[in-house]
Structures are given as C-alpha cells and as structure tokens.
C-alpha positions as CSV (number, residue, x, y, z in Angstrom):
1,X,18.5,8.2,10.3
2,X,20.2,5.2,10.7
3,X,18.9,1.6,11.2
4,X,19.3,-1.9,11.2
5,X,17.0,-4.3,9.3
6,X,16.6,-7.9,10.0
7,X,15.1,-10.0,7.2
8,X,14.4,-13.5,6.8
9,X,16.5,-15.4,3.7
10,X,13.4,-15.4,2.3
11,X,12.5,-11.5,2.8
12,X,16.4,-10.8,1.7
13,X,15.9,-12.7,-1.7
14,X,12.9,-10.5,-2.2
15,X,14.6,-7.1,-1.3
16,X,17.5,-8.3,-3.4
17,X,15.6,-9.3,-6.6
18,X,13.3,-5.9,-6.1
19,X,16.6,-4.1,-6.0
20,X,17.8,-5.8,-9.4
21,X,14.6,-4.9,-11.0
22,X,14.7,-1.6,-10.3
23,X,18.5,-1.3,-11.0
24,X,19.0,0.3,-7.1
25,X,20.8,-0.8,-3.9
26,X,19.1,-2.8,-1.8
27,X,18.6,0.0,0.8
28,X,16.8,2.3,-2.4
29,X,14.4,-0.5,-2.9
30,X,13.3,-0.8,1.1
31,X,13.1,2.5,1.5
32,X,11.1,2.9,-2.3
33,X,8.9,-0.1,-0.8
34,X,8.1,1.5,2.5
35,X,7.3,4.8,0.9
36,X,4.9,3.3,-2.1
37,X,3.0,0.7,1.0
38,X,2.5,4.2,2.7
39,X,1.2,5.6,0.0
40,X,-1.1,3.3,-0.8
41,X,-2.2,2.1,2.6
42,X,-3.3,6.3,3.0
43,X,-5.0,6.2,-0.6
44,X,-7.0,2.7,0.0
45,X,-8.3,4.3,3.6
46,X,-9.5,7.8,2.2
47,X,-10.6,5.5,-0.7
48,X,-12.9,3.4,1.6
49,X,-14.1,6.4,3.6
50,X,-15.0,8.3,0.5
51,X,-17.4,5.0,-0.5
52,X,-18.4,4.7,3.0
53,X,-20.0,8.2,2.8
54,X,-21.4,7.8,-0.7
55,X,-23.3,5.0,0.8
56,X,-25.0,6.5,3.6
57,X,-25.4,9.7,1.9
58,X,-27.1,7.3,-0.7
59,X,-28.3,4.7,1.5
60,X,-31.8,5.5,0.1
61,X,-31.4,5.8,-3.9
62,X,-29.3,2.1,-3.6
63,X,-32.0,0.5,-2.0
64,X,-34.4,1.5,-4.1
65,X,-32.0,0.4,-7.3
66,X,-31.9,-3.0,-5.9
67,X,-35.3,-3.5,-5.7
C-alpha cells in the first residue's frame, strides 16, 4: 500500500541516520520502526496485564511480605 509521509527536518534526520545504521533505505527503516514499536507496545500491554493479575491473585501473600 502506498503512502505519503510527512516528517519534520528533525524526524527526517532521524529516519535518515536509522537508515544508515541499519544499512537500509529510508522506507526499510520506517517501516522496521513501525513494526518493532508494534511489537513492543503489544508485549509491554500483555506484560502489564500479566503483573496486574499476579497482583490481585496475590494481593494477600504481598501484603503480608510487606509487613
């Protein structure tokens, strides 16, 4: 799919030097970004409902640790 991406100079410096690092065109590295940010945005969420849930299945035990 096609589409048009406006960055600011400051944004374009970043894409460009990401790019360089990783020795791929500028549209490999936005669309390596995007993918990785998704990535990790869906592992940080299941992440923090896993702890939420250890927590209140826990909620006990830990208060009785911190004492």
């Amino acid at each position: 799919m096609a589409m048009t991406l406006r960055l600011t100079e400051e944004q374009e410096r970043a894409l460009a030097l990401l790019a360089d690092v990783e020795g791929v065109s500028k549209q490999e590295a936005a669309a390596r970004a995007i993918t990785e940010a998704a990535a990790r945005r869906v592992r940080d969420d299941r992440v923090r409902a896993l702890s939420r849930e250890g927590r209140d299945r826990y909620a006990t035990l830990l208060d009785r640790l911190a004492q």
